[in-house]
N, C-alpha and C positions, 0 to 999 in steps of 0.2 A: 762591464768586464774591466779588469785592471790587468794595465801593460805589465813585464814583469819589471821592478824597479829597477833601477840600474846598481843599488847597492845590493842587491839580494843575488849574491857572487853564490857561484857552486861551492866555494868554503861557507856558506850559512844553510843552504840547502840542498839536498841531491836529485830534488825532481821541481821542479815547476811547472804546474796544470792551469789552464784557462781553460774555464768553462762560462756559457752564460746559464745562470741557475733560473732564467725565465722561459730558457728551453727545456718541456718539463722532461721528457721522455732522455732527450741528449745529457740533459745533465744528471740526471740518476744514474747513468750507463758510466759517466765519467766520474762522479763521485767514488762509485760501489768500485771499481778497480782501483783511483787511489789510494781508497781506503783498506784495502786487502792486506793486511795482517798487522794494520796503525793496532797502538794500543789504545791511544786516546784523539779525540778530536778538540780543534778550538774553535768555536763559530764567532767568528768579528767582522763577517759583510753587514751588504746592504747600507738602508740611511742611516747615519749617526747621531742624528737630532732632530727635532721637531719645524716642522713647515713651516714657511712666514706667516701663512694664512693658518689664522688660528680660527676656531670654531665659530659659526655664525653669529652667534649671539656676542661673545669675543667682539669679533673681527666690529661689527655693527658699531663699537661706539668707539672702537681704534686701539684698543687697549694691544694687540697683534703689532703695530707697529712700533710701539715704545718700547716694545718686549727684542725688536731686531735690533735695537741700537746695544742692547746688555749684551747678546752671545749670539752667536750664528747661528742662523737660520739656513734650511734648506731651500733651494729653489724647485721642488716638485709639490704636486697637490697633495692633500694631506688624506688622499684617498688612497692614492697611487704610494704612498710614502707607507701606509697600513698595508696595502696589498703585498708589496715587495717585500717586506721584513718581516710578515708573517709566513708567507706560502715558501717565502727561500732560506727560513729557518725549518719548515716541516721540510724541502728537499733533503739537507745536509741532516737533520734528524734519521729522516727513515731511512738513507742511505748508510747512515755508521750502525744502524741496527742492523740493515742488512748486511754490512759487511764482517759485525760479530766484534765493534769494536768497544772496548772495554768500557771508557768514560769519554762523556759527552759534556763540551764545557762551553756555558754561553755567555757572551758579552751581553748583559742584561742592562737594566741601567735604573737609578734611585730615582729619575723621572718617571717610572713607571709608579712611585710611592705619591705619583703627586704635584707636576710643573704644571704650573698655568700659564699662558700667555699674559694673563692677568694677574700683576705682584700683590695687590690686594683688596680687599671688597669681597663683594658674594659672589665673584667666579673664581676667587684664587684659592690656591692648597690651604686647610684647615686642618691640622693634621687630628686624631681624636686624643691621640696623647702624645708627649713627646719625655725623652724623646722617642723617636718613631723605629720599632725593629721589626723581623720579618715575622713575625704575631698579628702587625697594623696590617688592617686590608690595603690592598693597590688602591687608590683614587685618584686616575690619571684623565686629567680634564681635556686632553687632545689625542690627535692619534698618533703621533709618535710611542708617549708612556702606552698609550693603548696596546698599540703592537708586541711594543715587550712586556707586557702584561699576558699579551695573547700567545706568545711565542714560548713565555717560560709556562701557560698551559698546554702548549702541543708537548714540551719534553715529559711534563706530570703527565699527560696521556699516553705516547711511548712509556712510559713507565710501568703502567699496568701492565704492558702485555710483554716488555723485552725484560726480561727477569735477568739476562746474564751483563745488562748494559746500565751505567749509574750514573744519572745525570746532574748536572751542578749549574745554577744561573748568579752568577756575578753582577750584585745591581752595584755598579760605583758610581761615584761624586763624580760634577766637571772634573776634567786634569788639569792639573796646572803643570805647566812643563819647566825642568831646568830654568830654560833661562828668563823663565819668569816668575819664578819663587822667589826673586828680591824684592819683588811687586808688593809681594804681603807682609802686613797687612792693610787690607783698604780702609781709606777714610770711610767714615763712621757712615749707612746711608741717610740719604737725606730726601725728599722728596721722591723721583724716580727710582723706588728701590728695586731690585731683584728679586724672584718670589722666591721665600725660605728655604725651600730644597734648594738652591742656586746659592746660600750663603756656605751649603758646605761643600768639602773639597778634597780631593786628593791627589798628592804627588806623582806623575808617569810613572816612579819606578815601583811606585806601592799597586800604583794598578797591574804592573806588568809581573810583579812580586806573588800578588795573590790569584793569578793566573796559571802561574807554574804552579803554586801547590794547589789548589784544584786539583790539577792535573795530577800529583804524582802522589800525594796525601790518600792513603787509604780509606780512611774514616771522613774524608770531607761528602760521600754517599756511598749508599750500601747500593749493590747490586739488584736493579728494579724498584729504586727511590731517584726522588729528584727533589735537591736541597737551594734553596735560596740562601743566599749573602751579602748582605749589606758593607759595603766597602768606602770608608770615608776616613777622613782625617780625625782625630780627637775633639778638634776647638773648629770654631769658623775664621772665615775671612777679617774678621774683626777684631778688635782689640776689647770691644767696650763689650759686659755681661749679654748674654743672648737672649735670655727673657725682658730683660730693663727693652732692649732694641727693639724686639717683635711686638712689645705692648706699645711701644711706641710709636714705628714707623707701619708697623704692619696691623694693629691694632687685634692682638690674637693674647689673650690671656687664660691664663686656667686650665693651661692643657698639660704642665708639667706631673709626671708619674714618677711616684718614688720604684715602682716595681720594674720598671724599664732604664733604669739607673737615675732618673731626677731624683728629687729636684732640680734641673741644669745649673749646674754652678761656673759663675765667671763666664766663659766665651763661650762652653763648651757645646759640641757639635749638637744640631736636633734628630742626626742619626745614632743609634748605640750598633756598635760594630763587636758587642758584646761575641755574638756566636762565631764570626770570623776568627775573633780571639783564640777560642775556646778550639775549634773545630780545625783552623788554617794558621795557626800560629801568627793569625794579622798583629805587626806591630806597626802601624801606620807614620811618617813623618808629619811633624808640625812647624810650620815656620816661626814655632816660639824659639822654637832648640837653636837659631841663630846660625844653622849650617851652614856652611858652603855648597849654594846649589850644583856645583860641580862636581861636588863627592859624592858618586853613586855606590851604593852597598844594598845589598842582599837586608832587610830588614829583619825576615820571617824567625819566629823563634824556634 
């Protein structure tokens, strides 16, 4: 359970509810009243990334440890890490049904397309073509992608039966925050690389951008549909061509698709955020445009 922050002042919101959503009976009771006459929901608990201990096989030859030196890791088992993010994304689901509320919006994530603890070899993401849209099946080689693999099937499942409710799962890129968009871009990888979904990236304000419209976009799902969106930046982390690098470091060739916007040209991202486009008015930042990470604006078109 989370304290309430200390900047989440009665000027940002008019109610703040604590619940633990592990209590199953207590927190539906507390849910289904919160949610009494919301138009729309946003689901952003639970864990937000992937366990230190990665998969046996993984873990066995260490590949799980070189992987916590790249990006944070969780400190729970990666059982307990599955169990939580799936069973307290169906709470907060069946409650906004029950409550009759319009749209349902999940923090999903591009790891569920595909992170390995392992950046390359025969355990790491292979994607079948790139680059990779919400067409490509999930291939999440741990249980975190699992979970939100398995969580944006609980909302497709409410989906069948809540006909008056429209569900939306948001898979975005690491964030990169403000004040660390002058970081980019990184030196070229070189040995310890990051596994390909981890080359690409998005802005906080773009993630927090295509959040709202979810929410307030009519057409981003019909009523008893539930739509998937891949949310990333344009280019990657890098400066140097994206195919030249992944046949390189990562040794992945032959996967580029002209029908999913390939050939990848220059840096460009191995996600196509093609339907965000199209559906969410996604116009994503890139740290080529040379911004001032200071200057926040409304991107959406």
């Amino acid at each position: 359970m989370v304290e309430r922050p200390a900047h989440v002042t009665d000027e940002l919101v008019s109610q703040y509810l604590k619940c633990n959503l592990a209590e199953e009976g207590a927190a539906k009771r507390t849910l289904v009243e919160a949610m009494q006459g919301v138009d729309a929901v946003v689901h952003c608990a639970a864990w937000p990334g992937p366990a230190k201990t990665g998969p046996p096989a993984v873990a066995r030859v260490g590949a799980d440890k070189e992987a916590g030196k790249l990006i944070g890791l969780e400190d729970c088992s990666p059982t307990v890490l599955l169990r939580d993010n799936v069973v307290m994304t169906a709470e907060v689901c069946d409650a906004a049904v029950e409550a009759g509320v319009r749209r349902v919006v999940f923090s999903s994530s591009a790891f569920a397309m595909g992170w390995s603890h392992a950046s390359k070899g025969p355990q790491a993401w292979t994607p079948s073509y790139l680059p990779v849209d919400e067409n490509h099946p999930p291939m999440p080689t741990e249980t975190y992608g699992l979970s939100k693999q398995l969580c944006e099937e609980v909302l497709s499942t409410a989906a069948r039966t809540a006909k008056s409710t429209s569900f939306v799962s948001l898979r975005f890129t690491n964030i990169i925050k403000n004040e660390m968009w002058s970081k980019l871009p990184w030196p070229a990888p070189s040995g310890n690389n990051p596994p390909l979904i981890f080359w690409a990236y998005a802005h906080e304000d773009d993630v927090v951008d295509a959040h709202v419209q979810a929410v307030v976009r009519v057409g981003a799902a019909a009523a008893g549909e539930h739509e998937t969106y891949l949310i990333a930046a344009p280019d990657t982390r890098y400066k140097e061509p994206t195919l030249e690098l992944m046949e390189k470091e990562l040794g992945i060739s032959n996967v580029a698709s002209p029908t999913t916007g390939g050939p990848l040209e220059g840096n460009a991202s191995p996600i196509s955020c093609r339907k965000a486009r199209l559906r969410l008015g996604f116009n994503p930042r890139s740290w080529q445009e040379g911004e001032p990470p200071a200057l926040k604006r409304a991107r959406m078109a």
